[in-house]
Backbone as JSON Lines, residues from 0, in Angstrom:
{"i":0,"aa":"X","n":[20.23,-1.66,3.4],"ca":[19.42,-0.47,3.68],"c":[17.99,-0.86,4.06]}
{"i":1,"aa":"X","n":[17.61,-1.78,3.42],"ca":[15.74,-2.22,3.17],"c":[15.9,-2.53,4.99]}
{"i":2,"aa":"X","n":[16.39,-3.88,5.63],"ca":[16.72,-4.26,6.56],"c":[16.89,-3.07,7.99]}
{"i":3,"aa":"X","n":[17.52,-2.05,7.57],"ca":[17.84,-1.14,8.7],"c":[16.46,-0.58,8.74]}
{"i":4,"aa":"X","n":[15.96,0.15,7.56],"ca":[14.59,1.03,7.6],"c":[13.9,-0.06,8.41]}
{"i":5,"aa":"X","n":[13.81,-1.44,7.81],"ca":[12.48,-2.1,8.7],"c":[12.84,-2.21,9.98]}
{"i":6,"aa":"X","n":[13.96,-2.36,10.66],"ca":[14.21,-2.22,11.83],"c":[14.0,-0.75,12.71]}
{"i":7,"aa":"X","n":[13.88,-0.03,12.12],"ca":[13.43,1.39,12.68],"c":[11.87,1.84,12.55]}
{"i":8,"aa":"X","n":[11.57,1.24,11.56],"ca":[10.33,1.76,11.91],"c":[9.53,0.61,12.18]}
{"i":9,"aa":"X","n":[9.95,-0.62,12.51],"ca":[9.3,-1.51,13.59],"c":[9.61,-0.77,15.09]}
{"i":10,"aa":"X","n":[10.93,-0.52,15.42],"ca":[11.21,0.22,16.99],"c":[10.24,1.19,17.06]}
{"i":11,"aa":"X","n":[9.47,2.27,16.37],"ca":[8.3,3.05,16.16],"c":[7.12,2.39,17.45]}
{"i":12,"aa":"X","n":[7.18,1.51,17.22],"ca":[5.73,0.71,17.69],"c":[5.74,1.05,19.08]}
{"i":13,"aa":"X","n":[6.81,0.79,19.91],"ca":[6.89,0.82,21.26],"c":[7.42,2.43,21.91]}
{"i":14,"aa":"X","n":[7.23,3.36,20.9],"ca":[7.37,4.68,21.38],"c":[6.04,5.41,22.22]}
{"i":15,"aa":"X","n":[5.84,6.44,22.51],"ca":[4.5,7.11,23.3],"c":[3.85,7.54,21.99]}
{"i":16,"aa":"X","n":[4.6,7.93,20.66],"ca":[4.35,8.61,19.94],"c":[3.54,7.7,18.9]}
{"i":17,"aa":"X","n":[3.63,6.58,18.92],"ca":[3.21,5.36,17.82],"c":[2.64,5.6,16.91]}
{"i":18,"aa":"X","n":[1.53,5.85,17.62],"ca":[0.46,6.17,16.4],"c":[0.41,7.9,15.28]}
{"i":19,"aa":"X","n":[1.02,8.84,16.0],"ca":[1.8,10.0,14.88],"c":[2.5,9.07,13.75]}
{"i":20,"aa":"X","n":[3.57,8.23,14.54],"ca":[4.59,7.63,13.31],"c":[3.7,6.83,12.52]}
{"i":21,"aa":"X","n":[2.69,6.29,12.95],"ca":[2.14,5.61,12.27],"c":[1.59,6.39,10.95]}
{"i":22,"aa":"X","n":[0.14,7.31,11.62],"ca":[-0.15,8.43,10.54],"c":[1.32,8.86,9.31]}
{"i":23,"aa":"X","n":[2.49,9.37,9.98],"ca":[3.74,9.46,9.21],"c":[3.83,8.31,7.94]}
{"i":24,"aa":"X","n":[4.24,7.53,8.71],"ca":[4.75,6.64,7.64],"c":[3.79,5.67,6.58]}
{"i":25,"aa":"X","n":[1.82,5.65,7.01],"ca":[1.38,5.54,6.26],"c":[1.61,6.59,4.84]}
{"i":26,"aa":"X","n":[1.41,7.84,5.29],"ca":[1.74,8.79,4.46],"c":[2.93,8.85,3.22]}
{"i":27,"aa":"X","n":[4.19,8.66,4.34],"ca":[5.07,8.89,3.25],"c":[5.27,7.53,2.48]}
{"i":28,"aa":"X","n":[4.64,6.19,2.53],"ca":[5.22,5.34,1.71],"c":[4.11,5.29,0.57]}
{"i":29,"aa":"X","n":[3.35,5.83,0.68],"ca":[2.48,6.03,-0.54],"c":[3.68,7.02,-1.63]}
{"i":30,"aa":"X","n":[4.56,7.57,-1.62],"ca":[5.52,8.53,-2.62],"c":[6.94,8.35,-2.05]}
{"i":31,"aa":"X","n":[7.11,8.38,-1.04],"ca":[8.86,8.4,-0.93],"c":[8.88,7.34,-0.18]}
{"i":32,"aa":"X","n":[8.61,6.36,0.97],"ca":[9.36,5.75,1.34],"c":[9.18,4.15,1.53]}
{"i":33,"aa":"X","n":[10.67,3.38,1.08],"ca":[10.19,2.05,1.06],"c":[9.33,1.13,1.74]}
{"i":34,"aa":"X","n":[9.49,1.11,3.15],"ca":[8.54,0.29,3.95],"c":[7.25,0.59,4.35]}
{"i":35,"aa":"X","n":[6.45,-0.6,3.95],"ca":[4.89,-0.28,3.89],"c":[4.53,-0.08,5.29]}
{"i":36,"aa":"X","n":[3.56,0.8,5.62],"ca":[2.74,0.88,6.72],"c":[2.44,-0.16,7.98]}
{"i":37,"aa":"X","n":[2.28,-1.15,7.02],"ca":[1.88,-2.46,8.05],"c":[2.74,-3.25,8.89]}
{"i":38,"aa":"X","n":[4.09,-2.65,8.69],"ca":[5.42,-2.92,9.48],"c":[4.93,-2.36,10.32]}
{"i":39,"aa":"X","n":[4.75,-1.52,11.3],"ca":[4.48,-0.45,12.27],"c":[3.06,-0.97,12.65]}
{"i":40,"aa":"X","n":[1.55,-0.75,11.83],"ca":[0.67,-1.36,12.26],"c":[0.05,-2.64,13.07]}
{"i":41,"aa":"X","n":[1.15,-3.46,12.68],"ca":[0.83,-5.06,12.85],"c":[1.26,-4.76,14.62]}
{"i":42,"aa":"X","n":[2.22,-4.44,14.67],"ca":[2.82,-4.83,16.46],"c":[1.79,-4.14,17.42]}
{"i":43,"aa":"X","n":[1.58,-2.65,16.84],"ca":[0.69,-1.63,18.19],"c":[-0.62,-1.93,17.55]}
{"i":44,"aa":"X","n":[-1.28,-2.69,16.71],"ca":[-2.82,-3.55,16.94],"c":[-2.69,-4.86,17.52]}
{"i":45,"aa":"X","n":[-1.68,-5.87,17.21],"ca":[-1.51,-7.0,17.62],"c":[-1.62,-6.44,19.75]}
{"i":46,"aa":"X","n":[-0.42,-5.21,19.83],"ca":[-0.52,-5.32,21.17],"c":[-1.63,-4.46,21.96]}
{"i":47,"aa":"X","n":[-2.65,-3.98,20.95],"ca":[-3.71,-3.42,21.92],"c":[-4.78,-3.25,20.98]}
{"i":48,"aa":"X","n":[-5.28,-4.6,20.81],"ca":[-6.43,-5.17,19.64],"c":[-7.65,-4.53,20.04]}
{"i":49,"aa":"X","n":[-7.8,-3.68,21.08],"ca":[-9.24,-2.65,21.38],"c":[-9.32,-1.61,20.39]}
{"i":50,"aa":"X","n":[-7.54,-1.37,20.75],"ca":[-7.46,0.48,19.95],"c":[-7.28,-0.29,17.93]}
{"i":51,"aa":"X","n":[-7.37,-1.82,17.54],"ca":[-7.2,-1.91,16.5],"c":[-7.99,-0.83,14.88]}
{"i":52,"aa":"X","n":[-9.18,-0.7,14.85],"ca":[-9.8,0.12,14.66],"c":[-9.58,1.74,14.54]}
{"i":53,"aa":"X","n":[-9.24,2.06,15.56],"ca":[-8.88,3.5,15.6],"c":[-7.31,3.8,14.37]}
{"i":54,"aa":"X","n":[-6.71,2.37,15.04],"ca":[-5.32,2.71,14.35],"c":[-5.74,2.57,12.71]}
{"i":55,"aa":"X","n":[-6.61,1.49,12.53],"ca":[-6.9,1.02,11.33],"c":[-7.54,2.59,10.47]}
{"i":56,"aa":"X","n":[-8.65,3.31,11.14],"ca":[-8.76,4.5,10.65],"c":[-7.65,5.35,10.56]}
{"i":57,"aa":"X","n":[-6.81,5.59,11.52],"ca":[-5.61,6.36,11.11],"c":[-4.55,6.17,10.01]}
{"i":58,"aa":"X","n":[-4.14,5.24,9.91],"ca":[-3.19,4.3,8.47],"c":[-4.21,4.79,7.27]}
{"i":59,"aa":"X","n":[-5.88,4.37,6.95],"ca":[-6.36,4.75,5.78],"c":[-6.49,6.23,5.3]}
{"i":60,"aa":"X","n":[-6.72,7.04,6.48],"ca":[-6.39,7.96,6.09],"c":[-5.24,8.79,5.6]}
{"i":61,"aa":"X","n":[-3.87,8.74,6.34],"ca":[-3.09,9.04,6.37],"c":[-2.38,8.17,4.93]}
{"i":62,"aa":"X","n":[-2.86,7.23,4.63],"ca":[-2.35,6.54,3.72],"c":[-3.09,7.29,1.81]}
{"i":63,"aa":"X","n":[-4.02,7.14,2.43],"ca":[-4.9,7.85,0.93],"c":[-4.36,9.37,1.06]}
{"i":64,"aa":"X","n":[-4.0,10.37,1.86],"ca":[-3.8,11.75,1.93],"c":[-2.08,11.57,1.17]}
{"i":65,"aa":"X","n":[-1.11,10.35,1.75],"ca":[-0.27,9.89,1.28],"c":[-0.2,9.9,-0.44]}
{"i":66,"aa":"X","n":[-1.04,8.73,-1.12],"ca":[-1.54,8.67,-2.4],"c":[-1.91,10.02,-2.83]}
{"i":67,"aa":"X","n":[-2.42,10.78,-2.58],"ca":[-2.88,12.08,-3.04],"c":[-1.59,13.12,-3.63]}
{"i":68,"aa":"X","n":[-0.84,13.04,-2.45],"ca":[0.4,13.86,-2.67],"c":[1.34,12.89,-3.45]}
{"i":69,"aa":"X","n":[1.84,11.51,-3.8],"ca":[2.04,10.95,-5.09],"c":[1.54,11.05,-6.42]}
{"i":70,"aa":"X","n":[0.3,11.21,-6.23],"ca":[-0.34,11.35,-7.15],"c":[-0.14,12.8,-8.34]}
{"i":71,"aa":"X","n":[-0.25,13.97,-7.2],"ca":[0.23,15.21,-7.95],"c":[1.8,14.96,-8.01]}
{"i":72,"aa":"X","n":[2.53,14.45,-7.45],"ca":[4.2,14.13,-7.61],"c":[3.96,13.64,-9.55]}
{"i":73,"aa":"X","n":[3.8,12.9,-9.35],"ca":[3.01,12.26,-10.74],"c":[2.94,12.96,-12.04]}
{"i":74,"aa":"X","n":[1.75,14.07,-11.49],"ca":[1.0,14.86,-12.21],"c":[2.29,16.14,-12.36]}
{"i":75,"aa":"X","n":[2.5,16.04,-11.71],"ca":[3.11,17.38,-11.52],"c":[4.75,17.67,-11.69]}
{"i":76,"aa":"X","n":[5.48,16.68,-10.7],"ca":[7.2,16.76,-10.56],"c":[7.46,15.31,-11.14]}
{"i":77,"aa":"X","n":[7.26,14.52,-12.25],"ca":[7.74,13.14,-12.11],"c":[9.27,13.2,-12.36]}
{"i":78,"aa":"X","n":[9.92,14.33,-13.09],"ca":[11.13,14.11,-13.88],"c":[11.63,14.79,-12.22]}
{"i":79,"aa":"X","n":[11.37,15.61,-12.01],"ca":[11.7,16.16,-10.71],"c":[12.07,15.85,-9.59]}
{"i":80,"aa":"X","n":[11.41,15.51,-8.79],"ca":[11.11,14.66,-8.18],"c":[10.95,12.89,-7.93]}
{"i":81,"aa":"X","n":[9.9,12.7,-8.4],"ca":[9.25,11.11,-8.45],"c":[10.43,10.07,-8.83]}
{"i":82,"aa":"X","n":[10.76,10.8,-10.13],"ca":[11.74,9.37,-11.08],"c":[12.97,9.43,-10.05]}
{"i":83,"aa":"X","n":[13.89,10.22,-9.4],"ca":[14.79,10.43,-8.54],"c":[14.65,9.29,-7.4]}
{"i":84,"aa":"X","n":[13.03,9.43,-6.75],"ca":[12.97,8.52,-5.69],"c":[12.68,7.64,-6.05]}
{"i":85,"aa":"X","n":[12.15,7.24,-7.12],"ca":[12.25,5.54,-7.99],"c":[13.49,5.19,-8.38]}
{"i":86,"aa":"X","n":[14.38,5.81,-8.28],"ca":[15.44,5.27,-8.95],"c":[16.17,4.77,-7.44]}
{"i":87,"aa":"X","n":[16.08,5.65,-6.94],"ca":[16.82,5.79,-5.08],"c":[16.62,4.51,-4.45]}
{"i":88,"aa":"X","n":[15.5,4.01,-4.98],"ca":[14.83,2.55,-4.21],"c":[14.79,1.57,-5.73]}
{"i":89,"aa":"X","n":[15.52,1.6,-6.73],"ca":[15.9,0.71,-7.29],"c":[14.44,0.14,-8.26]}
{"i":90,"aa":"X","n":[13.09,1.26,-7.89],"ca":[11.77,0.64,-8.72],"c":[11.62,1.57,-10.07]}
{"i":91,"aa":"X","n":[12.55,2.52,-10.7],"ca":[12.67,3.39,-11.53],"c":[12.24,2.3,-12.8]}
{"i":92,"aa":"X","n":[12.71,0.9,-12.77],"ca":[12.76,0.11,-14.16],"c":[11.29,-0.58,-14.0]}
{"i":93,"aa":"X","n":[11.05,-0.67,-12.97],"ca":[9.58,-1.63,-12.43],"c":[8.53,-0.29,-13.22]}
{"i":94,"aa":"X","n":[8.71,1.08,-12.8],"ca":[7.62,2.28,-13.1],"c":[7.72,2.03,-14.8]}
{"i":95,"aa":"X","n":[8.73,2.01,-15.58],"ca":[8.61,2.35,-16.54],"c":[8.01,0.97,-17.41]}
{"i":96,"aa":"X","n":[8.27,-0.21,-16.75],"ca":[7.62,-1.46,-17.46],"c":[6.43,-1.04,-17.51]}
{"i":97,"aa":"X","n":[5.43,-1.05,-16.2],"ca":[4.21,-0.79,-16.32],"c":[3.77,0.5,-17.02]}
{"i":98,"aa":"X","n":[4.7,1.37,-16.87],"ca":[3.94,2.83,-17.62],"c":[3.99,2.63,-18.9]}
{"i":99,"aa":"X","n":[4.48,1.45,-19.32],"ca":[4.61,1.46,-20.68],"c":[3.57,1.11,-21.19]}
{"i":100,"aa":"X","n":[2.72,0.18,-20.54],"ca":[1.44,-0.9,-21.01],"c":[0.87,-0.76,-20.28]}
{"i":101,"aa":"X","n":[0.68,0.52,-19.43],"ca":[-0.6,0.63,-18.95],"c":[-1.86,1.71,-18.81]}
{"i":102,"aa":"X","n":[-2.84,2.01,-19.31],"ca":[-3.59,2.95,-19.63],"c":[-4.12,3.03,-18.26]}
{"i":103,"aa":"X","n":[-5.1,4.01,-18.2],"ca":[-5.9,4.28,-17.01],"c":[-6.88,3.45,-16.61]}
{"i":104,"aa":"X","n":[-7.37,2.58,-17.75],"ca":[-8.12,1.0,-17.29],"c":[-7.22,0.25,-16.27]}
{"i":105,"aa":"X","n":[-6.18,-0.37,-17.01],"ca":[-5.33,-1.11,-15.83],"c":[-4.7,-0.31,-14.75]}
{"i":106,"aa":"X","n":[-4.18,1.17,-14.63],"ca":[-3.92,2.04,-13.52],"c":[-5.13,1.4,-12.55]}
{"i":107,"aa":"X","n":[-6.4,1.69,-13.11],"ca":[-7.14,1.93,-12.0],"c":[-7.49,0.26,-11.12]}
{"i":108,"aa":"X","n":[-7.14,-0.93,-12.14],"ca":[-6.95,-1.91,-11.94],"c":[-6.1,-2.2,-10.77]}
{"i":109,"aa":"X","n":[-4.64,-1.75,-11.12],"ca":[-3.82,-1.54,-10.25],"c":[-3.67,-0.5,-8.79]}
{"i":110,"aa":"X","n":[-4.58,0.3,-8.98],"ca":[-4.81,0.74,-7.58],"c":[-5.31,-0.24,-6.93]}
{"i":111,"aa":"X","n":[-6.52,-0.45,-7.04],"ca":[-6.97,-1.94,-6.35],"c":[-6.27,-2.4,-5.6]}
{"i":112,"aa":"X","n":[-5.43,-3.43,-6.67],"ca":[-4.92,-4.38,-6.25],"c":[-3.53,-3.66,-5.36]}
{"i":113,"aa":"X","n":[-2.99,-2.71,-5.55],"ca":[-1.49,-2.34,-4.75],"c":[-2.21,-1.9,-3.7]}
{"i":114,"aa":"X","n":[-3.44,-1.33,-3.5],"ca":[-4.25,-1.01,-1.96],"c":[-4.52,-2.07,-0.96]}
{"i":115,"aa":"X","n":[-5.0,-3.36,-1.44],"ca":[-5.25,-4.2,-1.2],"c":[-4.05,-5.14,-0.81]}
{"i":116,"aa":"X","n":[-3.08,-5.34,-1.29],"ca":[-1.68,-6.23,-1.03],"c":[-0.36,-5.25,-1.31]}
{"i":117,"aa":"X","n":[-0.47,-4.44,-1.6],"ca":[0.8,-3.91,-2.35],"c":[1.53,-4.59,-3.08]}
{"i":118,"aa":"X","n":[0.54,-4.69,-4.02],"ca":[0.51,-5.39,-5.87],"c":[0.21,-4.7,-7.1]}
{"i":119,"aa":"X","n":[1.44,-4.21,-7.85],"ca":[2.3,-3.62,-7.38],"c":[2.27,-2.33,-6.14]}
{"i":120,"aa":"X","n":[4.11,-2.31,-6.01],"ca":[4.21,-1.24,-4.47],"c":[3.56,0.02,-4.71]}
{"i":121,"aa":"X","n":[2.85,0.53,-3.69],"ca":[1.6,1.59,-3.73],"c":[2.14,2.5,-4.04]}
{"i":122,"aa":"X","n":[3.57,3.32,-4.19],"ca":[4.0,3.98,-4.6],"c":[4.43,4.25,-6.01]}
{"i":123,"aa":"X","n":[4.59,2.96,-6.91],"ca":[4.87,3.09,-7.86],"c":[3.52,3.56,-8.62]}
{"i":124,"aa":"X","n":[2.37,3.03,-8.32],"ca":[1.11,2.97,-8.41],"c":[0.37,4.29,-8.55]}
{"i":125,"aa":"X","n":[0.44,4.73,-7.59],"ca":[0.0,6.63,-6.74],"c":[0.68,7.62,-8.0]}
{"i":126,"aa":"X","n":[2.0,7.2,-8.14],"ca":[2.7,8.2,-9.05],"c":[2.17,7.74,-10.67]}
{"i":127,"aa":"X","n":[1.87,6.73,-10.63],"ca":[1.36,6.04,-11.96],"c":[0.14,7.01,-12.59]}
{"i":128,"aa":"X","n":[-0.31,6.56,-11.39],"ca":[-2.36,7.05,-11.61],"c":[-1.78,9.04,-11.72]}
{"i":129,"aa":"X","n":[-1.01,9.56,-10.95],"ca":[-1.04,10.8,-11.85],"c":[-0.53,11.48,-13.37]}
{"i":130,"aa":"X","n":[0.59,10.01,-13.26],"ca":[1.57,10.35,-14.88],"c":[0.16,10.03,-16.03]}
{"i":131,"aa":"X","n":[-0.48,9.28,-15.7],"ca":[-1.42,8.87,-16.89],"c":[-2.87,9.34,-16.61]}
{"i":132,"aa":"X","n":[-3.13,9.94,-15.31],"ca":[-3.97,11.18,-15.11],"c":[-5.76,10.3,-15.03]}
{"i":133,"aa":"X","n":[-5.29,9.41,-14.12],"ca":[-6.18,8.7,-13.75],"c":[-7.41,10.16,-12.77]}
{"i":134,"aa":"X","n":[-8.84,9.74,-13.01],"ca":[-9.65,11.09,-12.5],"c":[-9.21,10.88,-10.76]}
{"i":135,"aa":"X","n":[-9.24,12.1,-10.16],"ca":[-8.7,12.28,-9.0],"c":[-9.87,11.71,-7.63]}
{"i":136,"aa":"X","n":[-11.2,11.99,-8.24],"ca":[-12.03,11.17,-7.12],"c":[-12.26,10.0,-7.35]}
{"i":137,"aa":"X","n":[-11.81,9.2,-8.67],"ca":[-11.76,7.71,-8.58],"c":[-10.22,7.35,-7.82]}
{"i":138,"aa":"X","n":[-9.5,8.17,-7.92],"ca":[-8.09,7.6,-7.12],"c":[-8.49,7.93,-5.86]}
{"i":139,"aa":"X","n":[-9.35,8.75,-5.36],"ca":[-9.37,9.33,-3.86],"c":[-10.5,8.29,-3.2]}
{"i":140,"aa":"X","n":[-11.58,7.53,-3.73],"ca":[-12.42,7.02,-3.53],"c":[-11.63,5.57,-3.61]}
{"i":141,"aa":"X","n":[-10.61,4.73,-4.4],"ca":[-10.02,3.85,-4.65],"c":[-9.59,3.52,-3.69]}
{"i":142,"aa":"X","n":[-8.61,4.62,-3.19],"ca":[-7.21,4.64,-1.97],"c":[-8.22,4.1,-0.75]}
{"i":143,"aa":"X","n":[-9.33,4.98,-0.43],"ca":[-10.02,4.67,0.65],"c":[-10.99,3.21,1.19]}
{"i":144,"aa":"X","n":[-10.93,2.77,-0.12],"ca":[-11.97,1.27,-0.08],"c":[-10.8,0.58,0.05]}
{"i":145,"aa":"X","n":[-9.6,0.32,-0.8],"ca":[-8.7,-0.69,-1.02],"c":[-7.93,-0.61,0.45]}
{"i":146,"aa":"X","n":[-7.7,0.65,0.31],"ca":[-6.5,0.74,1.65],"c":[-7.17,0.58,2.74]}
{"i":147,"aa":"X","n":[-8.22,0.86,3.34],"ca":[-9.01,0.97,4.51],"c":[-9.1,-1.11,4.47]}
{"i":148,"aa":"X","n":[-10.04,-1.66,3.33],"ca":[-10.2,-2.73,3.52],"c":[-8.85,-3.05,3.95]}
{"i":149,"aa":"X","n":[-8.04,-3.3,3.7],"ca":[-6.58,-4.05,4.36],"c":[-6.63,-3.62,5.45]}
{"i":150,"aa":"X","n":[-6.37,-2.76,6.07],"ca":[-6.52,-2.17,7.86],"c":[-7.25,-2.54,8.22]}
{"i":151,"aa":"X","n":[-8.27,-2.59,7.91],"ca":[-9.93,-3.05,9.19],"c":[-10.11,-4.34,8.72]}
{"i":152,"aa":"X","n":[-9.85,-4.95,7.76],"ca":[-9.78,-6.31,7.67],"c":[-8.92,-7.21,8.71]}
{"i":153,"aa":"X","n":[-7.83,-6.7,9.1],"ca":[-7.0,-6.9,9.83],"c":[-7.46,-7.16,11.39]}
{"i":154,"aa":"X","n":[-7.85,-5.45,11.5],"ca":[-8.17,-5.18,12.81],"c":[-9.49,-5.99,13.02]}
{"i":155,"aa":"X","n":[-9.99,-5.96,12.38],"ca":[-11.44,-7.05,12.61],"c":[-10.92,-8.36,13.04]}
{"i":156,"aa":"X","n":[-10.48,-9.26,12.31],"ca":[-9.82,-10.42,12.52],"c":[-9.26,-10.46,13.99]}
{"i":157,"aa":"X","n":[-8.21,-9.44,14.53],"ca":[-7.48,-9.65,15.57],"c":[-8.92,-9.27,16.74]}
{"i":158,"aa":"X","n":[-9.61,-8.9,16.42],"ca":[-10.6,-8.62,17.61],"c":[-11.54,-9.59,17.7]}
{"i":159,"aa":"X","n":[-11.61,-10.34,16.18],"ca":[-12.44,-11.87,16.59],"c":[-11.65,-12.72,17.04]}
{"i":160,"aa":"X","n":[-10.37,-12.64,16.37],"ca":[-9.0,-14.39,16.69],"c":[-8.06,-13.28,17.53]}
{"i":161,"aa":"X","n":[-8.16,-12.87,18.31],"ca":[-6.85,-11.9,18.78],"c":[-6.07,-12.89,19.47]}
{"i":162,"aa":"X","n":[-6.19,-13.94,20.61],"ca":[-4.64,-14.96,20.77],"c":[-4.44,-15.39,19.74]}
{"i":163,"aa":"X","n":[-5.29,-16.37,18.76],"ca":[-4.16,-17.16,17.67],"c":[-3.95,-16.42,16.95]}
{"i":164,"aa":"X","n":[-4.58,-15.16,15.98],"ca":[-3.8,-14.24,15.28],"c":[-2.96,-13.79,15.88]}
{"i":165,"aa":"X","n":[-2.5,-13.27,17.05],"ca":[-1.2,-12.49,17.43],"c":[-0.62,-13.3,18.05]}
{"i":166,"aa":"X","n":[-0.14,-15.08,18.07],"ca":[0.32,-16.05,17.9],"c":[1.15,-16.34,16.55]}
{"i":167,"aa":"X","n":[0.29,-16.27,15.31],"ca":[0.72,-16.24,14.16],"c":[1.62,-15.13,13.57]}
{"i":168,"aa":"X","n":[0.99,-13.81,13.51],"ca":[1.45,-12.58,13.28],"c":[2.31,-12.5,13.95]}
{"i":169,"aa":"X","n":[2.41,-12.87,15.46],"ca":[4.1,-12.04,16.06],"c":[4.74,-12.86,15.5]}
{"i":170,"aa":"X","n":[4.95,-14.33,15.31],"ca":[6.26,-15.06,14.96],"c":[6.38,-14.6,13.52]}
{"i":171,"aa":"X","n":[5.0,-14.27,12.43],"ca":[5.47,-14.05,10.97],"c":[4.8,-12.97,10.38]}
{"i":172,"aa":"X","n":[5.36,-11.57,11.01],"ca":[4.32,-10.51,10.45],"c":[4.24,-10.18,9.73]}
{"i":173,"aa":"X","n":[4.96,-11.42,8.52],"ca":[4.53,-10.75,6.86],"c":[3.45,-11.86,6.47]}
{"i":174,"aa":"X","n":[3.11,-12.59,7.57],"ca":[1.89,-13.63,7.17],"c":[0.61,-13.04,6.55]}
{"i":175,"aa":"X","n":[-0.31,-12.23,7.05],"ca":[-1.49,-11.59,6.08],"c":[-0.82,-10.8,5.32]}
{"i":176,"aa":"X","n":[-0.11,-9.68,4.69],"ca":[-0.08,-9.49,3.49],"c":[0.41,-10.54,2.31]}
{"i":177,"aa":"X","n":[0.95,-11.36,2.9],"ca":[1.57,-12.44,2.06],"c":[0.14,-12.99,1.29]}
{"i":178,"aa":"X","n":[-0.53,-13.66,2.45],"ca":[-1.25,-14.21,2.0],"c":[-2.49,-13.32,1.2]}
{"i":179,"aa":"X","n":[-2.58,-12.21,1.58],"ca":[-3.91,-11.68,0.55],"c":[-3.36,-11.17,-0.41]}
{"i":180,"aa":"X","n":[-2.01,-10.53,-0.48],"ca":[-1.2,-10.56,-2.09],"c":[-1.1,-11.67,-2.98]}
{"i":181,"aa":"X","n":[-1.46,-13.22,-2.08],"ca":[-1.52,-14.07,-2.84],"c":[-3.19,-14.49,-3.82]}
{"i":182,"aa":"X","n":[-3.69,-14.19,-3.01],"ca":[-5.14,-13.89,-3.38],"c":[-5.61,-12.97,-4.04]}
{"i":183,"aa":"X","n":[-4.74,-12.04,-4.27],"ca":[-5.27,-10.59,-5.12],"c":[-4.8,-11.11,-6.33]}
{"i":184,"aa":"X","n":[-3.25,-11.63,-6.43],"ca":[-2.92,-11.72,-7.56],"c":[-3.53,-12.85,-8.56]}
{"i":185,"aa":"X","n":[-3.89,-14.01,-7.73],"ca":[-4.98,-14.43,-8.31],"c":[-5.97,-14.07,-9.52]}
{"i":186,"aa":"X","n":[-6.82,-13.41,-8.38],"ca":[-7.95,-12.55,-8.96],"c":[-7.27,-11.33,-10.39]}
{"i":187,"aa":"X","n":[-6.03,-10.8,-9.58],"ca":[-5.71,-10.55,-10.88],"c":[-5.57,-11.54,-12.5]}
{"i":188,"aa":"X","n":[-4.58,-12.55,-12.05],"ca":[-4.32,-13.01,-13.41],"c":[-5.67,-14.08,-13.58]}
{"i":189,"aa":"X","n":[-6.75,-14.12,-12.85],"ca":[-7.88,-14.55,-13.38],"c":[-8.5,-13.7,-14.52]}
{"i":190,"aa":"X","n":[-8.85,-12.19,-14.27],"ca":[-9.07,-11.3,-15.11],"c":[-8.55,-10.8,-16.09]}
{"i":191,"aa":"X","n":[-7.4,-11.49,-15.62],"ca":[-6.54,-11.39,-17.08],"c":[-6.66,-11.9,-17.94]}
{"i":192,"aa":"X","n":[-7.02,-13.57,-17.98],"ca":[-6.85,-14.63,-19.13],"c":[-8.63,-14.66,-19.74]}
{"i":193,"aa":"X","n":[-9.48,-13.74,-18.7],"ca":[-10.92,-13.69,-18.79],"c":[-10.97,-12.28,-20.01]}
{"i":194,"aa":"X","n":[-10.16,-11.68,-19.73],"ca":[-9.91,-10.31,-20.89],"c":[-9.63,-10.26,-22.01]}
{"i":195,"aa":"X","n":[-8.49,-11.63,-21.95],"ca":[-7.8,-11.76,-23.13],"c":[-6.11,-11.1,-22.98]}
{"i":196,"aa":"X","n":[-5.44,-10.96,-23.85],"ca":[-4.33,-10.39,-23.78],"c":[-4.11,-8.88,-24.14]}
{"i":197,"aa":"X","n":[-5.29,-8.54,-25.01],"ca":[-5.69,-6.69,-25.1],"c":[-6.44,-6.72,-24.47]}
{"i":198,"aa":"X","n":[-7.14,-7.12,-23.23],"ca":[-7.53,-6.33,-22.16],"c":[-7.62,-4.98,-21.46]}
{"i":199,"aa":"X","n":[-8.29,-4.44,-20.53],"ca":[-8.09,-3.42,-19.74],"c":[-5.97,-3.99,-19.1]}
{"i":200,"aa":"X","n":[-6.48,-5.47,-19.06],"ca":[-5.73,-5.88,-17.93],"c":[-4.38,-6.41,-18.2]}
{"i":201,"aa":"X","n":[-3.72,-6.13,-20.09],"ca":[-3.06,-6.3,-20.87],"c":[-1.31,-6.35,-19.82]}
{"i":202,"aa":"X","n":[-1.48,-5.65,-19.06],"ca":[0.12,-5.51,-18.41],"c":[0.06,-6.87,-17.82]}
């Protein structure tokens, strides 16, 4: 299943419509759907690194308006709704590890970092920060720094290195999230062992 979705909404890229699907599917993978945004992003900035920027504003937005509506999923439908589509995508056991040990210190920890790499997946995250009722303009202000930095970080890069980045990126377009998920998590379990084990950062 994972395999077919990424194959469809990579074909996205080369439609007239691109950038709608784009707005789309930033949106819905913040609450319902498995494949992150940057499947779709990476090909139509890689192939028109002028418009990178524009697209990069469209994904953050569409991505935090995304988070928003997880968020009340959260707040609002989790038994309903939410736990159904966690279970559907097999992260129903992943939500409940972390909801178990994690207060709104590490939620908000974890926005961060799942904005930034999707560490953990932004969806499990979005629905998190409403089950435990994280304040709504620190999640709305969060979504927009974390998530935006990943997009325009991007798009910046390809408009300074645009041949050897879209050299690199087309043959391995899970190369930058790889690598700054590797770097976040870092920084995570740096703050971790700096906290202690009752930490904010205890999960």
């Amino acid at each position: 299943m994972f395999r077919a979705l990424y194959d469809w909404t990579l074909s996205l890229a080369t439609r007239k419509s691109a950038e709608v699907w784009l707005a789309v599917i930033a949106f819905i993978e913040s609450s319902i759907f498995l494949i992150p945004a940057d499947v779709l992003y990476f090909p139509m900035a890689l192939a028109s690194p002028h418009r990178a920027y524009r697209l990069a504003l469209t994904a953050t937005i569409a991505s935090t308006l995304g988070g928003v509506a997880g968020y009340f999923l959260g707040l609002y439908a989790f038994q309903l709704i939410a736990a159904p589509v966690l279970e559907f995508y097999g992260r129903l056991d992943d939500f409940e590890t972390i909801r178990r040990c994690a207060g709104r210190e590490t939620t908000m920890v974890l926005l961060v970092t799942s904005g930034l790499a999707h560490l953990p997946p932004i969806k499990i995250v979005t629905i998190l920060s409403g089950v435990v009722q994280v304040g709504i303009a620190f999640f709305i202000l969060t979504c927009i720094l974390a998530r935006g930095a990943r997009f325009f970080a991007l798009a910046y890069a390809l408009r300074r290195w645009g041949t050897r980045i879209k050299d690199i990126l087309g043959e391995h377009p899970w190369a930058f999230p790889v690598f700054v998920a590797f770097v976040v998590a870092g920084l995570y379990l740096g703050l971790k062992l700096m906290t202690g084990s009752h930490g904010p950062l205890a999960c």
